[in-house]
C-alpha positions as CSV (number, residue, x, y, z in Angstrom):
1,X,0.0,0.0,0.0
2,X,1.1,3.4,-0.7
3,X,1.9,5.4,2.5
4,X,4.8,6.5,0.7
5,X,3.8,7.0,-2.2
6,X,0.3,8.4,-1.7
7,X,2.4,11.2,-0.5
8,X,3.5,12.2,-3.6
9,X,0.6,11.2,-5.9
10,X,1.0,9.2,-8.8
11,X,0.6,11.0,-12.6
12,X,-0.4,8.1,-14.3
13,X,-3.8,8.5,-16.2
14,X,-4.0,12.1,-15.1
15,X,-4.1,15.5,-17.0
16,X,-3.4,18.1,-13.7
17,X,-1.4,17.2,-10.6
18,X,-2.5,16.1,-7.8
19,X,-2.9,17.7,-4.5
20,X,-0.3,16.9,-1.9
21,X,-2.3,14.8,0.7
22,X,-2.4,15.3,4.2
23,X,0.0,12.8,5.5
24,X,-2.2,11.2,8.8
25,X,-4.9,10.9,6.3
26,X,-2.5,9.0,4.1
27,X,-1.9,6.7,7.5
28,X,-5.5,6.5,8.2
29,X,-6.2,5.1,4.1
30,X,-3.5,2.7,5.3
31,X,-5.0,1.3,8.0
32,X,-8.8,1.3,6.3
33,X,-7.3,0.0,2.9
34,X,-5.2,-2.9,5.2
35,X,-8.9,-3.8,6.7
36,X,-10.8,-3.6,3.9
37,X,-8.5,-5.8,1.9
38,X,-7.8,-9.0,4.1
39,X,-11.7,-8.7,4.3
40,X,-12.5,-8.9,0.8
41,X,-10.1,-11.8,0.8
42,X,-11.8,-13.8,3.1
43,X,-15.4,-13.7,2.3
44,X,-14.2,-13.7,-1.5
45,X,-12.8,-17.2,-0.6
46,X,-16.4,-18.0,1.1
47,X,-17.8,-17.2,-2.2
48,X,-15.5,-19.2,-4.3
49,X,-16.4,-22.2,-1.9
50,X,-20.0,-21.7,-2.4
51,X,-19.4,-22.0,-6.0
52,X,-18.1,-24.7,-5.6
53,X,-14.4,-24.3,-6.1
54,X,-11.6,-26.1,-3.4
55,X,-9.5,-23.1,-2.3
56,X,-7.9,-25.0,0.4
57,X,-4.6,-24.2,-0.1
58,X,-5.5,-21.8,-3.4
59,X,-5.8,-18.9,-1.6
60,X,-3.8,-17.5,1.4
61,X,-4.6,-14.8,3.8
62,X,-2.8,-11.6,2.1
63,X,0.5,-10.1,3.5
64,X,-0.7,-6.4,3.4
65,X,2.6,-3.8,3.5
66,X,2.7,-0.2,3.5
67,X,6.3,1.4,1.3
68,X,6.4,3.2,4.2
69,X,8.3,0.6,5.9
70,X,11.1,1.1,3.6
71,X,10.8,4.5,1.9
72,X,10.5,6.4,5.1
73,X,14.7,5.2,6.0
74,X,16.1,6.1,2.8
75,X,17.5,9.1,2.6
76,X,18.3,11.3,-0.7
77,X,21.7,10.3,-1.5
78,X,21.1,6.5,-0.9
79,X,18.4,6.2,-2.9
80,X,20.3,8.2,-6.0
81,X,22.9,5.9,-5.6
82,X,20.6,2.6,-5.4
83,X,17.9,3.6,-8.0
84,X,18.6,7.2,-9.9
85,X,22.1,5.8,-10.9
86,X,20.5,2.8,-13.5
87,X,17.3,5.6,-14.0
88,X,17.8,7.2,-17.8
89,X,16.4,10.5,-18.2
90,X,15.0,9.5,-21.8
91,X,13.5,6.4,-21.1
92,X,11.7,8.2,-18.1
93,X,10.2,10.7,-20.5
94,X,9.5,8.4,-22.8
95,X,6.8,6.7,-20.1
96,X,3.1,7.8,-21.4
97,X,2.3,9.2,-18.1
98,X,5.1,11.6,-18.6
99,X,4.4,12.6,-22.3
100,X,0.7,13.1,-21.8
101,X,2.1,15.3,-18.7
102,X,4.2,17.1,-20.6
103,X,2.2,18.4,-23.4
104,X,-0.3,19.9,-21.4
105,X,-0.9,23.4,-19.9
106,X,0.2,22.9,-16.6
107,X,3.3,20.9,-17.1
108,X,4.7,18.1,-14.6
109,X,6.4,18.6,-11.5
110,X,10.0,17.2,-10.6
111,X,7.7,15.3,-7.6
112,X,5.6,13.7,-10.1
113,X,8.0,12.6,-12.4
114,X,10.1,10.8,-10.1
115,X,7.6,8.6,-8.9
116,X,8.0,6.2,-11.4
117,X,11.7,5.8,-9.9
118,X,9.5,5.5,-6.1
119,X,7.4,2.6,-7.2
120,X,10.1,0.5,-9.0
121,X,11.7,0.6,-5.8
122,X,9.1,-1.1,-4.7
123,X,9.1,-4.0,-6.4
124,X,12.6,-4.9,-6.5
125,X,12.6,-4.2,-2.7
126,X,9.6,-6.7,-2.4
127,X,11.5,-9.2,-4.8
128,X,14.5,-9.0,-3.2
129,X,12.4,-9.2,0.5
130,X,9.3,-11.2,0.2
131,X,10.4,-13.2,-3.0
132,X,7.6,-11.2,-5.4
133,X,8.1,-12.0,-8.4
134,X,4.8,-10.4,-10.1
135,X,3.4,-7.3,-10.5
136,X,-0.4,-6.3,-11.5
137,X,-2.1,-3.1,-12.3
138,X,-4.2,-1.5,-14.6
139,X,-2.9,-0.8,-18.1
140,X,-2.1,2.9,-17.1
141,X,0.4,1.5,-14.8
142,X,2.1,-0.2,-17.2
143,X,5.0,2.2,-17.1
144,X,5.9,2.3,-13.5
145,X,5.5,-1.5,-13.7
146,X,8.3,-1.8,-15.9
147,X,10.7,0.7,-14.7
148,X,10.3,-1.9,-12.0
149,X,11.3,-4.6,-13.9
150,X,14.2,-3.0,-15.5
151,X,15.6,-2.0,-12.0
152,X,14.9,-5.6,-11.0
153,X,17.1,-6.5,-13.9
154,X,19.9,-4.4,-13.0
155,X,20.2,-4.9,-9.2
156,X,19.7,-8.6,-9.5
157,X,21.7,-11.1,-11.1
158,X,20.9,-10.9,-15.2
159,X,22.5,-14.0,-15.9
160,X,20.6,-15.9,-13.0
161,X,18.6,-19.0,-14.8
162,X,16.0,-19.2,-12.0
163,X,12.8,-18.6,-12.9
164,X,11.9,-17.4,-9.4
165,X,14.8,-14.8,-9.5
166,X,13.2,-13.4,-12.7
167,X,10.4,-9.8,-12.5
168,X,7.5,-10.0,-14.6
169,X,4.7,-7.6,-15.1
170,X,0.9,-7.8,-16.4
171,X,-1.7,-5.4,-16.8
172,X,-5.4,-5.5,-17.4
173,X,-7.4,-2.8,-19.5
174,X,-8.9,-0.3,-17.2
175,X,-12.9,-1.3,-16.9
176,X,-14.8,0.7,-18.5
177,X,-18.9,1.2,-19.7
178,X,-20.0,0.8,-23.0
179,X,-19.7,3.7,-23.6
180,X,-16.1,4.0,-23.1
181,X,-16.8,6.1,-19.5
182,X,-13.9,5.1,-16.7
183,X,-14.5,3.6,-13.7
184,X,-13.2,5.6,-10.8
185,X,-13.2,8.5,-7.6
186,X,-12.2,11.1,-10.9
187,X,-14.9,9.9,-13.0
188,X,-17.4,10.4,-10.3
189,X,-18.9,6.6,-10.4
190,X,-16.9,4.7,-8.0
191,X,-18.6,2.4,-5.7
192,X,-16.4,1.6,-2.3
193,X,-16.0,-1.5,-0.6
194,X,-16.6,-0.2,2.8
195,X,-19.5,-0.1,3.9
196,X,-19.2,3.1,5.9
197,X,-18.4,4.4,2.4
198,X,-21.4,3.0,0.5
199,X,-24.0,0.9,2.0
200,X,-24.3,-2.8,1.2
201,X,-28.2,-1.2,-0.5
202,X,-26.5,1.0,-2.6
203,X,-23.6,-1.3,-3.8
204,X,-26.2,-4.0,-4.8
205,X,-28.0,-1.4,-6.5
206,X,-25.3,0.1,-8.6
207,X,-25.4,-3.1,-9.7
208,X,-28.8,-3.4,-10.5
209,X,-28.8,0.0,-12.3
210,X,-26.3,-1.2,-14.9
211,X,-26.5,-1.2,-18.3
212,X,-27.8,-3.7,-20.6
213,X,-25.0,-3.3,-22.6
214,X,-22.6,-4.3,-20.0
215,X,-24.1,-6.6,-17.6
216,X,-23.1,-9.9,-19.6
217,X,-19.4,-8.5,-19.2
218,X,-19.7,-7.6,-15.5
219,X,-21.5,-11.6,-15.3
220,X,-17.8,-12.9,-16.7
221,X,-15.5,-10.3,-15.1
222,X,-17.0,-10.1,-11.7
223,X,-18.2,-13.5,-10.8
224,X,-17.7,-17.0,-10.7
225,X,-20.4,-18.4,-12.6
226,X,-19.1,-20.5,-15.8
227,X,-20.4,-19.6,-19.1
228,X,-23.1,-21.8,-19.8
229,X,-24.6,-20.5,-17.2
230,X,-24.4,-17.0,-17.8
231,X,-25.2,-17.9,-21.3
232,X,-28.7,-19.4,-19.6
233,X,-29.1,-16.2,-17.7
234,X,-28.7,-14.0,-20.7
235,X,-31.3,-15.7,-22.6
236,X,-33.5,-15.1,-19.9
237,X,-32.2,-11.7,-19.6
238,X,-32.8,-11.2,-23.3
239,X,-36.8,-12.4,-23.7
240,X,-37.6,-9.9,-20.4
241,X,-35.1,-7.5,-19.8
242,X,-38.2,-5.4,-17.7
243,X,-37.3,-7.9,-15.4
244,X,-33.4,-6.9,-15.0
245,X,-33.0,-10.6,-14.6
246,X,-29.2,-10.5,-15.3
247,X,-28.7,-7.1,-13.5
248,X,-30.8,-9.4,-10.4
249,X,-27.9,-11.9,-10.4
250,X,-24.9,-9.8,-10.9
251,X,-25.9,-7.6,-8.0
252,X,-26.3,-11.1,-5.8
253,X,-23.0,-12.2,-6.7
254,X,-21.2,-9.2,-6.4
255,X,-22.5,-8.4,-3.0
256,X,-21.9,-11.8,-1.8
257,X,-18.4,-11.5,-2.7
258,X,-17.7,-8.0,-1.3
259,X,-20.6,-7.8,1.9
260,X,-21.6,-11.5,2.2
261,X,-24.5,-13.7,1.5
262,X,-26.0,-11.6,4.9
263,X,-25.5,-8.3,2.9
264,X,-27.3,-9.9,-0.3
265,X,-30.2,-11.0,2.4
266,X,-30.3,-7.7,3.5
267,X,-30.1,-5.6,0.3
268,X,-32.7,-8.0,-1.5
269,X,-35.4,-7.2,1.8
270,X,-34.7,-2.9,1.5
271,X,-35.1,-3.3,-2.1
272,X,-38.2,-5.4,-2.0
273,X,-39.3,-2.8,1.1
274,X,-38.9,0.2,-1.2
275,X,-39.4,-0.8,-4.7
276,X,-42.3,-3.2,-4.6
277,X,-45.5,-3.5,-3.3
278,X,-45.5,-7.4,-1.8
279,X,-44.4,-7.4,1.5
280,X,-45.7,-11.0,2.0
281,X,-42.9,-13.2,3.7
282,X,-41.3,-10.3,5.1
283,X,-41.0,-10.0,9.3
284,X,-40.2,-6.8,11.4
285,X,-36.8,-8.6,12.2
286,X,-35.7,-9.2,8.3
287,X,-36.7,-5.1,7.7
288,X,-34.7,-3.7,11.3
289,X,-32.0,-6.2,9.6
290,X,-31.9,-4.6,6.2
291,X,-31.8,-0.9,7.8
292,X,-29.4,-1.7,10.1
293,X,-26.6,1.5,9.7
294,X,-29.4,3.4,7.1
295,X,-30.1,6.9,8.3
296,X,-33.6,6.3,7.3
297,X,-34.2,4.1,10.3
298,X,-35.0,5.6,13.8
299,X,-35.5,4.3,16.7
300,X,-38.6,6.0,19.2
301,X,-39.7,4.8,22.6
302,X,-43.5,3.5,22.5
303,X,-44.9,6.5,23.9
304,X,-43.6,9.3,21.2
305,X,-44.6,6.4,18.7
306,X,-48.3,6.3,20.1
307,X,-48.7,9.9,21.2
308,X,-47.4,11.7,17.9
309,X,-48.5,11.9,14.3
310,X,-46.3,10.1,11.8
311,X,-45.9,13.1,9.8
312,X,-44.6,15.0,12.6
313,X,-42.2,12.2,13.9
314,X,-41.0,12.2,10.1
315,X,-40.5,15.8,10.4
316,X,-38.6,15.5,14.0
317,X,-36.2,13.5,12.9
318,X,-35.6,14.9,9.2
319,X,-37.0,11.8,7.2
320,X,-38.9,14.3,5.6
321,X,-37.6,18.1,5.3
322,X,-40.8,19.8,6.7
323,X,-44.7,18.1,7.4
324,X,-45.9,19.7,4.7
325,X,-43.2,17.8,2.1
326,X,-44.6,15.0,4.1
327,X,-48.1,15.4,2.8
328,X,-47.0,15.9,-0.4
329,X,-45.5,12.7,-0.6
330,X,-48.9,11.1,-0.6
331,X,-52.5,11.3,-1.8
332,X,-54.9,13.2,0.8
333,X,-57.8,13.3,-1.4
334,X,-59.3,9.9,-0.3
């Protein structure tokens, strides 16, 4: 994780710099991110076993590091002599982060450019300490991955024939809509995985909000279901797409992996409470459940429950911005 390097702010992908962040919310992204990930890895395996996959022995509880360990002991001059010396100014510039950088109004700083040099430090520092031997990104950080590599390569033995003792890279293109809109905090669309950050409700219903046009996509990149069957669920999709049938699964799945099959129980009973009229099979504990955490559920003593209006309990308690938006909310004709 980067609690060095989200100090600096990497240029990749970006047309203006980034602001210098504050460094104990740096720390504090640290810790969160450090959470959030050895969480997603252990109720992803859950899913994967529910699916049916063995991943005894597949899958082990991440190591989760922060640069910081490393970075923050180096001084200037030891880090010129360990990574600027085998850094060449051209092949820097030549990186498309830089180039894109460079040919726009406001420039790139000296900051920005060298983090390139901060982050292939990084992986040699993990090959050389925790035997890495791969890095993965998106296809914007193709660059930095390979200055890696080439560091790697000059540090390391070149002649060494063991394939463990070798660097490789691989990138994936960055996951975009159909129509060609990037996922991301910049973009404005991101969903988090903390659910402090967006509610298990609103994460499945991203989900159910996508696009026809990319749903069978998100059904191969985001889950584990084989082909035929989200072949089946296609064809479904395809004869009553009213229904958001595949939207339905993708949202389950996803949410599984991320919140749990709990958070799917719960997003599936505030959808159902909201959006549809049949509340048939549903119990006061399944609904307190579902809201548990959601602003729009308050909690009164027996007394102010029986003794006040609804619209002005509504009102109290800002469910509603004012009694009179409460009427208006509802047919007082009858």
């Amino acid at each position: 994780l980067g609690g060095a390097t989200g100090r600096v702010g990497d240029p990749s992908g970006r047309l203006t710099e980034r602001q210098l962040a504050d460094i104990k919310q740096v720390s504090d992204n640290v810790d969160s991110l450090t959470q959030g990930i050895r969480s997603f890895f252990k109720r992803a395996s859950a899913y994967a076993e529910s699916r049916g996959m063995n991943v005894e022995g597949l899958i082990m509880e991440p190591a989760v590091t922060s640069n910081l360990q490393w970075h923050e002991n180096i001084n200037l001059l030891d880090f010129l002599r360990t990574v600027g010396v085998h850094a060449r100014v051209n092949t820097m510039l030549n990186r498309e982060s830089v180039k894109a950088r460079l040919t726009s109004q406001r420039g790139l700083s000296f900051t920005e450019f060298t983090y390139q040099l901060l982050q292939a430090y990084d992986f040699y520092h993990l090959h050389k300490n925790h035997e890495c031997s791969i890095q993965i990104g998106g296809s914007d950080q193709w660059g930095n991955i390979l200055a890696g590599i080439e560091l790697i390569g000059r540090l390391e033995d070149p002649n060494s024939e063991d394939i463990e003792a070798k660097a490789f890279g691989l990138t994936t293109p960055l996951l975009t809509t159909a129509s060609g809109e990037k996922f991301g905090k910049s973009a404005g669309n991101a969903v988090w995985l903390d659910a402090n950050l967006t509610s298990v409700f609103d994460f499945y219903q991203y989900f159910i909000r996508v696009d026809d046009a990319d749903v069978e996509k998100y059904l191969k990149l985001f889950t584990l279901l084989d082909h035929d069957e989200i072949a089946s669920i296609m064809k479904a999709h395809i004869t009553q797409p009213e229904k958001r049938i595949a939207q339905k699964r993708l949202a389950a799945e996803v949410t599984y992996i991320v919140h749990s099959d709990t958070g799917v129980s719960r997003a599936i009973t505030l959808t159902k409470l909201l959006f549809e009229s049949d509340y048939n099979g549903l119990t006061a504990q399944q609904i307190t459940s579902a809201l548990e955490g959601d602003p729009r559920l308050v909690t009164v003593n027996e007394t102010e429950l029986f003794d006040s209006p609804i619209m002005k309990l509504a009102a109290k308690y800002r469910l509603v911005a004012s009694t009179c938006k409460f009427l208006s909310e509802f047919d007082t004709t009858d």
